[in-house]
ZADO-1210 file (C-alpha; in nm, 4 decimals, padded with zeros to 6 digits):
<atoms>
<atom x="-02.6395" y="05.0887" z="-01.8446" code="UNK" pos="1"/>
<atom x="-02.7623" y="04.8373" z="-01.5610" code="UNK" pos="2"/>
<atom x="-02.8530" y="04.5486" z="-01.7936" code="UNK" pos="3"/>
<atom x="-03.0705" y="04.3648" z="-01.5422" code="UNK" pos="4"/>
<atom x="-03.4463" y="04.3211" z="-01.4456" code="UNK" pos="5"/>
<atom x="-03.6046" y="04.3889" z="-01.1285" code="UNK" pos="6"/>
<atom x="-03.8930" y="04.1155" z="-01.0219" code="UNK" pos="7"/>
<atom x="-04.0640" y="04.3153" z="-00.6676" code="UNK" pos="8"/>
<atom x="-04.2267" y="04.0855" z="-00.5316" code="UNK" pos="9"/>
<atom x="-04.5046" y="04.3164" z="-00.2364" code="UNK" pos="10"/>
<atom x="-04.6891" y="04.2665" z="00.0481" code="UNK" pos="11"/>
<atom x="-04.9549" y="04.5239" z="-00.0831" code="UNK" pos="12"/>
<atom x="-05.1216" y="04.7487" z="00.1885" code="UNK" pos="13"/>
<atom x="-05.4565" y="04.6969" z="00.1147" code="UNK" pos="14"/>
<atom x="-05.7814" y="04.5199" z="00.2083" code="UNK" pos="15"/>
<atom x="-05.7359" y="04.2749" z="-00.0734" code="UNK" pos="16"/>
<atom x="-05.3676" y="04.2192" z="-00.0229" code="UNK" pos="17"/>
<atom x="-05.4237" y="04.1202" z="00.2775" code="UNK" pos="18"/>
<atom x="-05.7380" y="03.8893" z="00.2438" code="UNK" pos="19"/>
<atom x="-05.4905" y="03.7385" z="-00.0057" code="UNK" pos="20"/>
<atom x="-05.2201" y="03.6829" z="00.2205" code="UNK" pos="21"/>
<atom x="-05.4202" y="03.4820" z="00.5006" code="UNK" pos="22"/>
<atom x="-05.5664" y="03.2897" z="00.2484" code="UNK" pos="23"/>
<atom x="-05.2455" y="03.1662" z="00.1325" code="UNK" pos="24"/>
<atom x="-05.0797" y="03.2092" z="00.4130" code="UNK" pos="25"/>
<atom x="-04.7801" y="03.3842" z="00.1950" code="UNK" pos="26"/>
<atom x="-04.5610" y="03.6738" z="00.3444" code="UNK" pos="27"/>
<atom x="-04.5850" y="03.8767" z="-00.0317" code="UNK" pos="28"/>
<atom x="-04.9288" y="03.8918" z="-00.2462" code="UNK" pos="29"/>
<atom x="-04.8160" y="04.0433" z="-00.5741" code="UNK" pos="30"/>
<atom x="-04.5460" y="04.0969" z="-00.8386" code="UNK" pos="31"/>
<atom x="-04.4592" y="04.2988" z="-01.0740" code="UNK" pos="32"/>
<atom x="-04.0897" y="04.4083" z="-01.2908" code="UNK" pos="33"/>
<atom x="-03.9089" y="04.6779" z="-01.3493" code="UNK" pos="34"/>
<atom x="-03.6249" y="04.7625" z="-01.5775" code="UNK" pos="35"/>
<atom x="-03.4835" y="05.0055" z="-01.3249" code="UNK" pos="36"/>
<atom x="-03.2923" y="04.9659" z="-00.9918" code="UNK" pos="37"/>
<atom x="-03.5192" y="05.2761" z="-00.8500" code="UNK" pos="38"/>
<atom x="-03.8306" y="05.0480" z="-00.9250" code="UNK" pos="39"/>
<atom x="-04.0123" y="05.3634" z="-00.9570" code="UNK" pos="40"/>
<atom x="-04.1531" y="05.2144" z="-01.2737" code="UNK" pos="41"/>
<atom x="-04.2979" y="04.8706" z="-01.3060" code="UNK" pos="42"/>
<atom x="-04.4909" y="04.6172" z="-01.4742" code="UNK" pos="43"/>
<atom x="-04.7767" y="04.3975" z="-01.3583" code="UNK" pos="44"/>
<atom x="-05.1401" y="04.3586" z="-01.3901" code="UNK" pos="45"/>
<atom x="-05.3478" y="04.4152" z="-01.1270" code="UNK" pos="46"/>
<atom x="-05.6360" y="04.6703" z="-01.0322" code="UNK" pos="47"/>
<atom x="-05.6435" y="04.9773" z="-01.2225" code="UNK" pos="48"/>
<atom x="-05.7885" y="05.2132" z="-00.9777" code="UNK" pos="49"/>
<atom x="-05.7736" y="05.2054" z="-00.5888" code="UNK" pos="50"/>
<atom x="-06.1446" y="05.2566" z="-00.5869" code="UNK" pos="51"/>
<atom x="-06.2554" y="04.9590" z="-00.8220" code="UNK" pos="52"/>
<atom x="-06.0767" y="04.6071" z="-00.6838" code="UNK" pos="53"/>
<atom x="-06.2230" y="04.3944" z="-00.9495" code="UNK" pos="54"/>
<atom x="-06.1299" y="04.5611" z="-01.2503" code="UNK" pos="55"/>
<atom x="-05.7974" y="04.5087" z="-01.4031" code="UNK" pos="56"/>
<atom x="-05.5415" y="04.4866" z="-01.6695" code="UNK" pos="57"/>
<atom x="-05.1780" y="04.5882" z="-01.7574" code="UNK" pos="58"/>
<atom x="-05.0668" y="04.8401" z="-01.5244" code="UNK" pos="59"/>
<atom x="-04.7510" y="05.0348" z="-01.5008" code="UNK" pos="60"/>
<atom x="-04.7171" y="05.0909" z="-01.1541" code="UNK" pos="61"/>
<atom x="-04.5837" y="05.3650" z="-00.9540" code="UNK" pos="62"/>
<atom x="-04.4376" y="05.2609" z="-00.6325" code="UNK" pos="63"/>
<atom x="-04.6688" y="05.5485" z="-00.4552" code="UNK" pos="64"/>
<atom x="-04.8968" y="05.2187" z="-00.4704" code="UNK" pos="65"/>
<atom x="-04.7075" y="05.1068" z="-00.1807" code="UNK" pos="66"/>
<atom x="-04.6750" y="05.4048" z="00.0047" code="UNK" pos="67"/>
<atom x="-05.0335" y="05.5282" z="-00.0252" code="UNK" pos="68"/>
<atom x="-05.3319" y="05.5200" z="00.1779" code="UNK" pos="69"/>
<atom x="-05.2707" y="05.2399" z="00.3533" code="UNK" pos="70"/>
<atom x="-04.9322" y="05.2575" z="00.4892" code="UNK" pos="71"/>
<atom x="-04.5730" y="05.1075" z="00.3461" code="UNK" pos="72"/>
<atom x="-04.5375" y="04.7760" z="00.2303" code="UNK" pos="73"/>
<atom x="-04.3258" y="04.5557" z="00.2715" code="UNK" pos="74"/>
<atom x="-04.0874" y="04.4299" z="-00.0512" code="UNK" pos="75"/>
<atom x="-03.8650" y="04.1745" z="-00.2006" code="UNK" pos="76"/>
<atom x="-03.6513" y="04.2420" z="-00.4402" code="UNK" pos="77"/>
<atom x="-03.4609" y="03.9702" z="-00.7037" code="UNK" pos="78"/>
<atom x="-03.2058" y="04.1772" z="-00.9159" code="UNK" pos="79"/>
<atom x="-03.1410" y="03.9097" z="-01.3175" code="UNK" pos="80"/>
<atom x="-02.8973" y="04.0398" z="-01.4818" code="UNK" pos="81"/>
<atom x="-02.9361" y="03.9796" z="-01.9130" code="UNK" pos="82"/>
<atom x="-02.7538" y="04.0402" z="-02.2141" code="UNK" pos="83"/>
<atom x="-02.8024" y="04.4087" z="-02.3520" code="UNK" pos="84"/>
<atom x="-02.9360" y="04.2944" z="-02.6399" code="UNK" pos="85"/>
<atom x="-03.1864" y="04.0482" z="-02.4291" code="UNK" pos="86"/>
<atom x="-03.2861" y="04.3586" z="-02.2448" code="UNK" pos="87"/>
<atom x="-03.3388" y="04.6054" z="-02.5452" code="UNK" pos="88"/>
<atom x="-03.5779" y="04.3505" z="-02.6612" code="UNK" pos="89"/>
<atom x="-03.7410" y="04.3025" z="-02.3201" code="UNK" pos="90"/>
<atom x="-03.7613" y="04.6469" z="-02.3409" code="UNK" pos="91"/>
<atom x="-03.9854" y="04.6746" z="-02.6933" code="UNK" pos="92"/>
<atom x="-04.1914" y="04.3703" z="-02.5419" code="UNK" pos="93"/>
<atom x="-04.2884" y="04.5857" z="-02.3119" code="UNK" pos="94"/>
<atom x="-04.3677" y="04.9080" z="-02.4711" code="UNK" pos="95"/>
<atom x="-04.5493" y="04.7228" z="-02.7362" code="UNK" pos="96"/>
<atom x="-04.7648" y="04.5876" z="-02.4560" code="UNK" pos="97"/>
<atom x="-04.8483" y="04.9004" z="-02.2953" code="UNK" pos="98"/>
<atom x="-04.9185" y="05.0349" z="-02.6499" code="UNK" pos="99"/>
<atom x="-05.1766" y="04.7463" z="-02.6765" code="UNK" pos="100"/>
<atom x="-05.3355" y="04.7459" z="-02.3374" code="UNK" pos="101"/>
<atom x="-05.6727" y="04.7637" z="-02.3822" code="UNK" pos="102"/>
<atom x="-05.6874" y="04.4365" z="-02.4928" code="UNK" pos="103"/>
<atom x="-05.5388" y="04.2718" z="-02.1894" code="UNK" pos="104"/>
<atom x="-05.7078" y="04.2369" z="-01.9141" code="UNK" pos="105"/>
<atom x="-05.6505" y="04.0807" z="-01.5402" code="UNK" pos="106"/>
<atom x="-05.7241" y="03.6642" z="-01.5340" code="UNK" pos="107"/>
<atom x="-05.9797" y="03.6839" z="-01.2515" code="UNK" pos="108"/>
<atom x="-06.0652" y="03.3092" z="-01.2644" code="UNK" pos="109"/>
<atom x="-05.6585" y="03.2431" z="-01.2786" code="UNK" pos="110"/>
<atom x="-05.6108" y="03.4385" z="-00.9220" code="UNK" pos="111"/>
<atom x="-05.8756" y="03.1704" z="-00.7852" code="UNK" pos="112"/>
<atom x="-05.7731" y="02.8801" z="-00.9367" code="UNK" pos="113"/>
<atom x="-05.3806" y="02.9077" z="-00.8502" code="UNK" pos="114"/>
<atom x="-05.4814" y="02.8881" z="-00.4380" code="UNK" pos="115"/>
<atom x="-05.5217" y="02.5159" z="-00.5635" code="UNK" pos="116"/>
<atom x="-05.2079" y="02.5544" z="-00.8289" code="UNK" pos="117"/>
<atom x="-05.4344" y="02.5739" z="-01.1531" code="UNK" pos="118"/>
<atom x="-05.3904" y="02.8260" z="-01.4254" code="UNK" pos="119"/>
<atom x="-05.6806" y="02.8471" z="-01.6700" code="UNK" pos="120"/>
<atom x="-05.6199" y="02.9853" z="-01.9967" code="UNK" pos="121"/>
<atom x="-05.7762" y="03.3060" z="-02.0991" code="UNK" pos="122"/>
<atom x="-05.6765" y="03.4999" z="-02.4393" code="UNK" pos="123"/>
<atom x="-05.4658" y="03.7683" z="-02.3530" code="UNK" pos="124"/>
<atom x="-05.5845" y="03.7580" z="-01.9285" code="UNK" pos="125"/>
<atom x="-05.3328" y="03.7366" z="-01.6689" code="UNK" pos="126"/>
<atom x="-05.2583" y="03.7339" z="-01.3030" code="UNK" pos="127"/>
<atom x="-04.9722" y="03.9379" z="-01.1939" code="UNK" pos="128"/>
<atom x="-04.7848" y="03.5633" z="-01.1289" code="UNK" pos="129"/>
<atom x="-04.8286" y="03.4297" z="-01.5010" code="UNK" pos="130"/>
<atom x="-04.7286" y="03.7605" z="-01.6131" code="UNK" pos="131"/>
<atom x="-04.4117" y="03.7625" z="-01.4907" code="UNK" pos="132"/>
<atom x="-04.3645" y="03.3716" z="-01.5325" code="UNK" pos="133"/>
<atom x="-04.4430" y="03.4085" z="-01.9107" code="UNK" pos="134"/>
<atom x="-04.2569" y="03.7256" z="-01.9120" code="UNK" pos="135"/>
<atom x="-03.9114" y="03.5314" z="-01.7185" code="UNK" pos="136"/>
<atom x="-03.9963" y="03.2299" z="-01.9752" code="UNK" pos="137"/>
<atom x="-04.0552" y="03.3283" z="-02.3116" code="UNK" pos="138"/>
<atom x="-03.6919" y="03.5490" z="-02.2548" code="UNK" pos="139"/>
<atom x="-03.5385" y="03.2008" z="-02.0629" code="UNK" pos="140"/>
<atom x="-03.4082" y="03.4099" z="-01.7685" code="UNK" pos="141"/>
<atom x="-03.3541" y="03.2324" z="-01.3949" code="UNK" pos="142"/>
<atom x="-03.4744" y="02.9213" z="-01.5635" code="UNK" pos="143"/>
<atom x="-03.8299" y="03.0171" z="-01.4972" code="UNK" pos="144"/>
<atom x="-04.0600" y="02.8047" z="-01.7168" code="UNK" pos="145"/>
<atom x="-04.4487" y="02.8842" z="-01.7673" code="UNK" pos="146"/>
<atom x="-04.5405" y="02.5126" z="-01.6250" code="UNK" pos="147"/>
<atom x="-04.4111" y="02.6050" z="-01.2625" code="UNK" pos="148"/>
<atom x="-04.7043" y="02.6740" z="-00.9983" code="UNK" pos="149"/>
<atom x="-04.8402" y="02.9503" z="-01.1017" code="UNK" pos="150"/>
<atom x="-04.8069" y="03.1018" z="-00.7691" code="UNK" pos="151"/>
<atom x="-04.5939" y="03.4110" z="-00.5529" code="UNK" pos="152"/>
<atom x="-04.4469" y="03.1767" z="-00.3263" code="UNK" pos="153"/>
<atom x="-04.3421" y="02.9462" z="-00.5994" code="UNK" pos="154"/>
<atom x="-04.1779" y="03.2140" z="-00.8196" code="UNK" pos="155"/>
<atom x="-04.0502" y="03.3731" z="-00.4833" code="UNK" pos="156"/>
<atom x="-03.9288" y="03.0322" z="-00.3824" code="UNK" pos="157"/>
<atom x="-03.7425" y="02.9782" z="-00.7730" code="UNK" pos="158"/>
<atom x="-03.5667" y="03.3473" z="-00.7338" code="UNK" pos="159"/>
<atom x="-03.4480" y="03.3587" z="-00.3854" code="UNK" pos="160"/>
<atom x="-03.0946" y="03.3388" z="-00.5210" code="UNK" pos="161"/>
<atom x="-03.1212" y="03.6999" z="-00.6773" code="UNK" pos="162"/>
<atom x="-03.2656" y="03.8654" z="-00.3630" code="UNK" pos="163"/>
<atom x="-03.0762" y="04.1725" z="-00.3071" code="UNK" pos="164"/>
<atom x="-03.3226" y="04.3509" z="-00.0783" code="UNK" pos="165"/>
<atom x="-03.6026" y="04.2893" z="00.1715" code="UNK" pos="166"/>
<atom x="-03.7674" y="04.5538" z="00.3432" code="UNK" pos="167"/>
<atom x="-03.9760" y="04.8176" z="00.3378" code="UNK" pos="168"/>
<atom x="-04.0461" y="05.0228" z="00.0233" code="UNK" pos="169"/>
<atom x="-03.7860" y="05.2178" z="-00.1374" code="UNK" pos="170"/>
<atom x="-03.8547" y="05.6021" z="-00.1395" code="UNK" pos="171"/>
<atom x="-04.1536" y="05.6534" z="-00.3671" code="UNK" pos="172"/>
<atom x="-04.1625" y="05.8165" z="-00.7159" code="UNK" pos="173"/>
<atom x="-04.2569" y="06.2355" z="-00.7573" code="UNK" pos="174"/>
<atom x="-04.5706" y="06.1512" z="-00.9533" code="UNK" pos="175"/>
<atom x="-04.7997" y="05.8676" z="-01.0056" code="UNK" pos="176"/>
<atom x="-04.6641" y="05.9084" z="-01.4019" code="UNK" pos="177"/>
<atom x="-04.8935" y="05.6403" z="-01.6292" code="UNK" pos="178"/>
<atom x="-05.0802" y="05.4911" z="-01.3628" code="UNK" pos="179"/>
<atom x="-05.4112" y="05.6140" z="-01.3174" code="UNK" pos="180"/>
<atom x="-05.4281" y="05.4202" z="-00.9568" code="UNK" pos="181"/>
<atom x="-05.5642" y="05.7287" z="-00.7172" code="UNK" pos="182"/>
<atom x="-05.7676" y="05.8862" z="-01.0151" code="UNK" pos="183"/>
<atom x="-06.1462" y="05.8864" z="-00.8167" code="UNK" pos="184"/>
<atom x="-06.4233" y="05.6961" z="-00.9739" code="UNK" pos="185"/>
<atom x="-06.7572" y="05.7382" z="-00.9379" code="UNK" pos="186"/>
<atom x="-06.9939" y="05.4188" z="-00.8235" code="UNK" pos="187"/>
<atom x="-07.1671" y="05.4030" z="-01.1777" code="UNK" pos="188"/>
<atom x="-06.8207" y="05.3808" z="-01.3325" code="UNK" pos="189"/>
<atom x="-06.7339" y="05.1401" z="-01.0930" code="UNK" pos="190"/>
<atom x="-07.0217" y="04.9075" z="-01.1829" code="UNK" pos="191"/>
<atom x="-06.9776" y="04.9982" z="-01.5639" code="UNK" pos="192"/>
<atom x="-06.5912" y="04.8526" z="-01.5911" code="UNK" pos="193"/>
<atom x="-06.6438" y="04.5700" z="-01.2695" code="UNK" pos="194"/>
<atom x="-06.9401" y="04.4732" z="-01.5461" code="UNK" pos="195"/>
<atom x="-06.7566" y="04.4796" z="-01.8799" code="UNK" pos="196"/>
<atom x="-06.4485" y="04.3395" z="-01.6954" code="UNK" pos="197"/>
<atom x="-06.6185" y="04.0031" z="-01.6013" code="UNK" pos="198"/>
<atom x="-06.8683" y="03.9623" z="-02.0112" code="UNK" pos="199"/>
<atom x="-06.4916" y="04.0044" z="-02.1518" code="UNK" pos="200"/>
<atom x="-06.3411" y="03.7007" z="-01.9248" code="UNK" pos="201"/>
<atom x="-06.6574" y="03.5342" z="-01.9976" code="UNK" pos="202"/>
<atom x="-06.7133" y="03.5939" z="-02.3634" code="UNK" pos="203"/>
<atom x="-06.2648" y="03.4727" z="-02.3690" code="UNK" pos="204"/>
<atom x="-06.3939" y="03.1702" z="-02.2043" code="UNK" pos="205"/>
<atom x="-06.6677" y="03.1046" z="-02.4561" code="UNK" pos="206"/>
<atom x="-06.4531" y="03.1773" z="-02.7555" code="UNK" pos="207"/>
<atom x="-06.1679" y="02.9297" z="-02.6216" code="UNK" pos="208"/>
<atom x="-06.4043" y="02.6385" z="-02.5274" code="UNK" pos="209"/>
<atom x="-06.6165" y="02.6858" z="-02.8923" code="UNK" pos="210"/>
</atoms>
């Protein structure tokens, strides 16, 4: 068994992606982790369907998100290796997250305020970034620590010693598997979740400052 984690760090081939990047003027946009070397299979929040950019959550992504509809993009990859057992339980993290996902949903005030290195606390909200710092963290892997900017460049900057590829996408998956990302919405839907999306954040908010 390869007893490492994958952190892919993407220069995503979309609008968004790259609004994102000339804003920060960073060469990647988003990460996300994978327990396999194929990546096929990974971890991250971020938008839920292609059609809908402000609604989002826990994701398991297909890499057919990077290969899709807008072109290839361009990846990083940092290869951690961790102790089987560290792993296993990394593992169960996960599935119990996935198993729970409706109650996690994307930190759209976070994504604004790290531009100025800020990371306001949401219940169970996150960015792709704190994701995968909390997720490096909690497990103390790479000596990641959830007080670093929360920020691609800075968690690109703090793995660069585990790079072990840079390029264009690896060949992409079969099937899109659990993630929903090309499933077509209609504009009501749209306006239904992009609605419900920002009175959850908002109603977190409430309940944290109360």
């Amino acid at each position: 068994m390869d007893n490492a984690i994958y952190i892919v760090f993407s220069a995503t081939p979309t609008g968004m992606g790259r609004l994102i990047r000339c804003t920060t003027w960073n060469r990647y946009n988003h990460v996300s982790l994978s327990l396999s070397r194929d990546i096929r299979k990974m971890y991250t929040f971020a938008r839920l369907y292609r059609t809908i950019p402000l609604y989002g959550g826990f994701v398991v992504e297909s890499n057919l998100r990077y290969q899709s509809f807008a072109g290839a993009a361009q990846v990083k990859i940092c290869r951690l290796e961790v102790p089987e057992p560290q792993w296993t339980y990394l593992q169960n993290c996960l599935a119990r997250l996935w198993s729970e996902r409706e109650e996690y949903i994307y930190n759209t005030p976070a994504a604004l305020a790290s531009l100025v290195h800020l990371r306001p606390s949401i219940s169970k909200a996150y960015t792709c970034v704190t994701f995968v710092q909390t997720i490096l963290a909690r497990h103390h892997i790479a000596g990641v620590s959830e007080a670093d900017p929360p920020t691609v460049r800075a968690l690109e900057r703090r793995l660069a010693p585990w790079t072990v590829y840079e390029g264009p996408a690896p060949a992409s998956a079969s099937d899109w598997g659990e993630d929903a990302y090309p499933v077509e919405t209609t504009t009501r839907y749209a306006v239904y979740t992009t609605t419900r999306h920002f009175g959850r954040l908002a109603l977190r908010v409430l309940a944290g400052t109360a």
